[in-house]
C-alpha positions in Angstrom: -106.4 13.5 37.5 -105.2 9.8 36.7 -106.6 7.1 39.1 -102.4 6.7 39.9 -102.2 9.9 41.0 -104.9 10.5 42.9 -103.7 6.6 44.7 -100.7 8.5 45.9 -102.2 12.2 46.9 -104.5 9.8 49.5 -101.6 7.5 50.1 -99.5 10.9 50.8 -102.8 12.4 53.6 -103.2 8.6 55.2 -99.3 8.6 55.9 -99.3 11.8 57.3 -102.4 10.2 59.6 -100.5 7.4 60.5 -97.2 9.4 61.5 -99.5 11.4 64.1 -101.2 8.2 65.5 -97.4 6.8 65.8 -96.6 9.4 68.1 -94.7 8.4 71.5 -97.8 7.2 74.0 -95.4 8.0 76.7 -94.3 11.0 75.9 -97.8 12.1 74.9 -99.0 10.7 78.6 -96.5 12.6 80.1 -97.0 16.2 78.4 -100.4 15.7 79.3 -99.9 15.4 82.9 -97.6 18.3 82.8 -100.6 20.3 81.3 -103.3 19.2 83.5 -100.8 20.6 86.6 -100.5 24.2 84.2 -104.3 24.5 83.6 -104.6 23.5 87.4 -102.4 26.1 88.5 -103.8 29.0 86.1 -107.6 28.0 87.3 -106.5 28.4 91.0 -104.4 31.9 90.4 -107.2 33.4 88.6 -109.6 32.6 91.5 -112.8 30.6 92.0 -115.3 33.1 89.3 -113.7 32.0 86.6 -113.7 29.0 85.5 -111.5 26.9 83.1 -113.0 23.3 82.8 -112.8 22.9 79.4 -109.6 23.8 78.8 -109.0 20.0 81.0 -110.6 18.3 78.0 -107.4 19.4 76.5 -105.3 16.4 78.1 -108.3 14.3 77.9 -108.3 14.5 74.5 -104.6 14.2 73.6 -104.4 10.8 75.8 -107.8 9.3 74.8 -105.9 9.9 71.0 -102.7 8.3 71.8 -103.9 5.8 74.9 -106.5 3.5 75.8 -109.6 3.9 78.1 -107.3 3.4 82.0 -105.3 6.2 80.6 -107.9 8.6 80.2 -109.5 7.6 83.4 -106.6 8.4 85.4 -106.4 11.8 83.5 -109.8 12.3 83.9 -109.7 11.4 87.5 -106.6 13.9 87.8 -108.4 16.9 85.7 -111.6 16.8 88.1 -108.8 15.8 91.4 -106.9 19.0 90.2 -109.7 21.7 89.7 -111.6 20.7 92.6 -108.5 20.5 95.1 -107.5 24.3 93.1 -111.3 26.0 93.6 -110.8 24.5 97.5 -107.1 26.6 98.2 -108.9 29.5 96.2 -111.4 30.0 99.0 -114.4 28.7 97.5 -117.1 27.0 99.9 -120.0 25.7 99.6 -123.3 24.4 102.2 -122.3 21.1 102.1 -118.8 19.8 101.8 -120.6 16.7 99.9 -121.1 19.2 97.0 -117.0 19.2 96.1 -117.7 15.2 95.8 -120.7 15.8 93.7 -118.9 17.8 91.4 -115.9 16.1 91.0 -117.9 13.6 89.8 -120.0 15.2 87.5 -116.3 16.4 85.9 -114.6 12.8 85.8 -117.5 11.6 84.3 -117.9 14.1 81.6 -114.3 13.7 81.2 -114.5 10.0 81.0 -117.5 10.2 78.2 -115.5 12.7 76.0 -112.2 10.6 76.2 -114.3 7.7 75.5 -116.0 9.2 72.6 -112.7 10.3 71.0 -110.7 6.9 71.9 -113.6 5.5 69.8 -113.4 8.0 67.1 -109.5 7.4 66.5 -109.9 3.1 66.7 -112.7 3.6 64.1 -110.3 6.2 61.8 -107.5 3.5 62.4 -109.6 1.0 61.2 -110.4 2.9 58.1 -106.7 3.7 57.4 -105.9 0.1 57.3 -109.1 -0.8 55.3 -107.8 1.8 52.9 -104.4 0.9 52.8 -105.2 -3.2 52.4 -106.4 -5.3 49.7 -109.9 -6.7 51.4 -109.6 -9.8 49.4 -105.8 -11.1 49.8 -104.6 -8.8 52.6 -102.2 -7.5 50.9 -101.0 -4.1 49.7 -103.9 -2.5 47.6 -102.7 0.1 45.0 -102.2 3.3 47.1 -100.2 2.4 49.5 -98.1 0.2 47.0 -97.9 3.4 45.0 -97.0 5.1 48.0 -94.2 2.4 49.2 -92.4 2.8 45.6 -92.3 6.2 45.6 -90.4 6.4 49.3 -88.1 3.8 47.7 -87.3 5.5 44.4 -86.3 8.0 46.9 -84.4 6.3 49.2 -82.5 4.6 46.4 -81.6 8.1 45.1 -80.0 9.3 48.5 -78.1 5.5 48.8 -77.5 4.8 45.1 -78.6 1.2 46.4 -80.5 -1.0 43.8 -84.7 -2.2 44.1 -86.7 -4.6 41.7 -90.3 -4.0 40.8 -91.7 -7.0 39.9 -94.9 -7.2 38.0 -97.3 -10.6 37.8 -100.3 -11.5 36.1 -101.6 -14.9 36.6 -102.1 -17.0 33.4 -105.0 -17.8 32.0 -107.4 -16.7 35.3 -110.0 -16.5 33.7 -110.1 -20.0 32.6 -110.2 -20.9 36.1 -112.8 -18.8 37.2 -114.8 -20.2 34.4 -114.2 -23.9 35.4 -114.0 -24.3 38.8 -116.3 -21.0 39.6 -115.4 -17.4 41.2 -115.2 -18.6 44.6 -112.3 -21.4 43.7 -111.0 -18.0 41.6 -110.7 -15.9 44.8 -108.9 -18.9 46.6 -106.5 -18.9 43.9 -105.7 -14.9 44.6 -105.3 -15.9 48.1 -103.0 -18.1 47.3 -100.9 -16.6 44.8 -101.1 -13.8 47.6 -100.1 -15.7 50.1 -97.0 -17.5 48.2 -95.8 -14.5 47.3 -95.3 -13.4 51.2 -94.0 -16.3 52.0 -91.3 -15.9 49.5 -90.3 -12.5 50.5 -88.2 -10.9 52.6 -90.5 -8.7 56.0 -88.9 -5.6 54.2 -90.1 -6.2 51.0 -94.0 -5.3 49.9 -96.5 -7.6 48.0 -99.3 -5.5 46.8 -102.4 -6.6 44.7 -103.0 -3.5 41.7 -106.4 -5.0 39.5 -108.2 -8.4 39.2 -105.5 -10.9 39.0 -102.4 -9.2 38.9 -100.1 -8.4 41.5 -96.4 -6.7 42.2 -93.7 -7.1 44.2 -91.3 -4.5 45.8 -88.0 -6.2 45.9 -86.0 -3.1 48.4 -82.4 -3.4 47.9 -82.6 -6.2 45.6 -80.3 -6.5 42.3 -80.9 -8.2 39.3 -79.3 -11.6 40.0 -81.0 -11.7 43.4 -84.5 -11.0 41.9 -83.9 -14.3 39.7 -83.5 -16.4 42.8 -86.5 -14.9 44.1 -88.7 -15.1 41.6 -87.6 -18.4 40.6 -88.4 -19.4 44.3 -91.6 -18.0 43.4 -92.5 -19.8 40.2 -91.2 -23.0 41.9 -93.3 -23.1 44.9 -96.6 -22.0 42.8 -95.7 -25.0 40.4 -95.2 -27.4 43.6 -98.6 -26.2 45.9 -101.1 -24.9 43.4 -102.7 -28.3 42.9 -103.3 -29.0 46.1 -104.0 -25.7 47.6 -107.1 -24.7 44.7 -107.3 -28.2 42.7 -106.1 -26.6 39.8 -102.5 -26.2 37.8 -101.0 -22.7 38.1 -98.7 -20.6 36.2 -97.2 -17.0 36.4 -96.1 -14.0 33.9 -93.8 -12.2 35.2 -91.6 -8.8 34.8 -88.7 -7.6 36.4 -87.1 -4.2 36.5 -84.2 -3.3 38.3 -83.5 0.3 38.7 -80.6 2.0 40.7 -81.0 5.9 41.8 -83.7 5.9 38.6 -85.1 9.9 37.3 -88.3 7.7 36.5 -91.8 8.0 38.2 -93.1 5.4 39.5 -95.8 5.1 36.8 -92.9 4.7 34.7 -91.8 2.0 36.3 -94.8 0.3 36.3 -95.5 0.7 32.9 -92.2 -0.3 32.0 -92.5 -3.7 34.3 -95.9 -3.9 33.1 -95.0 -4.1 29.3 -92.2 -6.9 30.4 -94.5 -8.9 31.7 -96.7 -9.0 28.2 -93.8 -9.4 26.6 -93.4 -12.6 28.7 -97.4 -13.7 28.1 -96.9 -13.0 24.1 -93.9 -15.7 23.9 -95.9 -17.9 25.6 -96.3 -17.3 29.0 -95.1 -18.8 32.6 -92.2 -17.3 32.6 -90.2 -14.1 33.4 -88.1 -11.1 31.7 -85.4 -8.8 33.6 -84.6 -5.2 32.0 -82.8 -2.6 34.2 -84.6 1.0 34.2 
């Protein structure tokens, strides 16, 4: 399996992650509370022998997935509230009243500590789905989820017949600056050239970062005439800030394809932007070439 396709199988399973983490916390808090009553209400009619605690870590751990730690409290308080209040109007007694209280909160807490556990679990896997999904150098897009973005906008521009521009950039001669001025003076230039190019960009539009120092630019709904004024905003502004940003000159190759409800993969673009943007660095370089797909 290419290194491309495998990007976009794990781009495909961390999107389906982050549709189920976007879920409506209210709606979520609210089904929850609904169930705790349910679960209440079948522990009490099936009487005080048997018992159905763990079916309460059910809510628990829908809200401590969706919510923070005061939300799983309060289910946890209404889980232990609920079963306890249910074994009472069952008939069950005990020696000491004091032993309801006792157990109540020997059930919040083990409520709280599971909710904790998984509200924990689901900040660390979020964590992890952005790390995966994020250049760690330049913040940007790393590959998969660029790969991923371009895909959904291929399609989308098939349904709407509405134009994008893929816009691929390799910074010239990089190495000569890491060579001069040292790697760490080479990473500040990636920052910037990172940074510059979201600055020039519309929210809407996605700057990813796809090998050493070479970067793309999804232009959504964006012809060919309004990808020159971009990139030559682009170009200008690198020209005008590089010197004093890294203490170095800087230049850009660039490629531009514009494709319109396109049958092509998005390999194919990518090659196909790709092979612009050499053409650009064999006729001498800072510069740019436009081709429609």
């Amino acid at each position: 399996m290419s290194d491309e396709k495998r990007d976009m199988d794990e781009g495909k399973r961390v999107g389906l992650f982050g549709l189920l983490a976007d879920q409506n916390r209210k709606a979520i808090f609210a089904f929850s509370i609904v169930l705790v009553l349910i679960i209440g209400y079948v522990d009490y009619i099936t009487g005080v022998e048997l018992s159905l605690s763990f079916f309460y870590l059910i809510p628990v751990c829908l809200i401590a997935a969706s919510s923070g730690m005061p939300a799983v409290a309060l289910c946890g308080a209404l889980c232990a509230g609920v079963g306890i209040l249910g074994a009472i109007l069952a008939g069950l007694r005990y020696s000491n009243p004091l032993i309801f209280a006792w157990n109540g909160a020997m059930r919040f807490g083990t409520f709280l500590l599971v909710g904790y556990l998984i509200n924990r679990l689901v900040l660390v896997l979020e964590e992890e789905r952005q790390f995966s999904r994020t250049d760690a150098l330049t913040g940007v897009a790393n590959r998969r989820l660029f790969y991923e973005t371009l895909q959904s906008e291929i399609i989308r521009s098939r349904r709407s017949a509405k134009p994008f521009t893929l816009v691929y950039i390799d910074i010239d001669d990089f190495k000569r600056i890491n060579d001069s001025v040292g790697h760490a003076r080479g990473d500040e230039a990636l920052v910037f050239v990172a940074s510059t190019l979201k600055g020039q960009v519309r929210e809407t539009d996605v700057v990813g970062r796809i090998g050493g120092d070479e970067f793309v630019v999804l232009l959504v709904e964006c012809g060919e005439e309004d990808a020159r004024r971009v990139i030559d905003k682009i170009r200008k502004k690198i020209g005008a800030d590089a010197l004093g940003k890294i203490g170095s000159g800087l230049t850009l190759s660039m490629g531009a394809l514009t494709a319109t409800a396109t049958e092509l993969t998005h390999e194919d673009l990518v090659r196909k932007a790709d092979e612009l943007m050499y053409q650009v660095k064999r006729a001498g370089k800072d510069n740019a070439r436009f081709a429609e797909a």
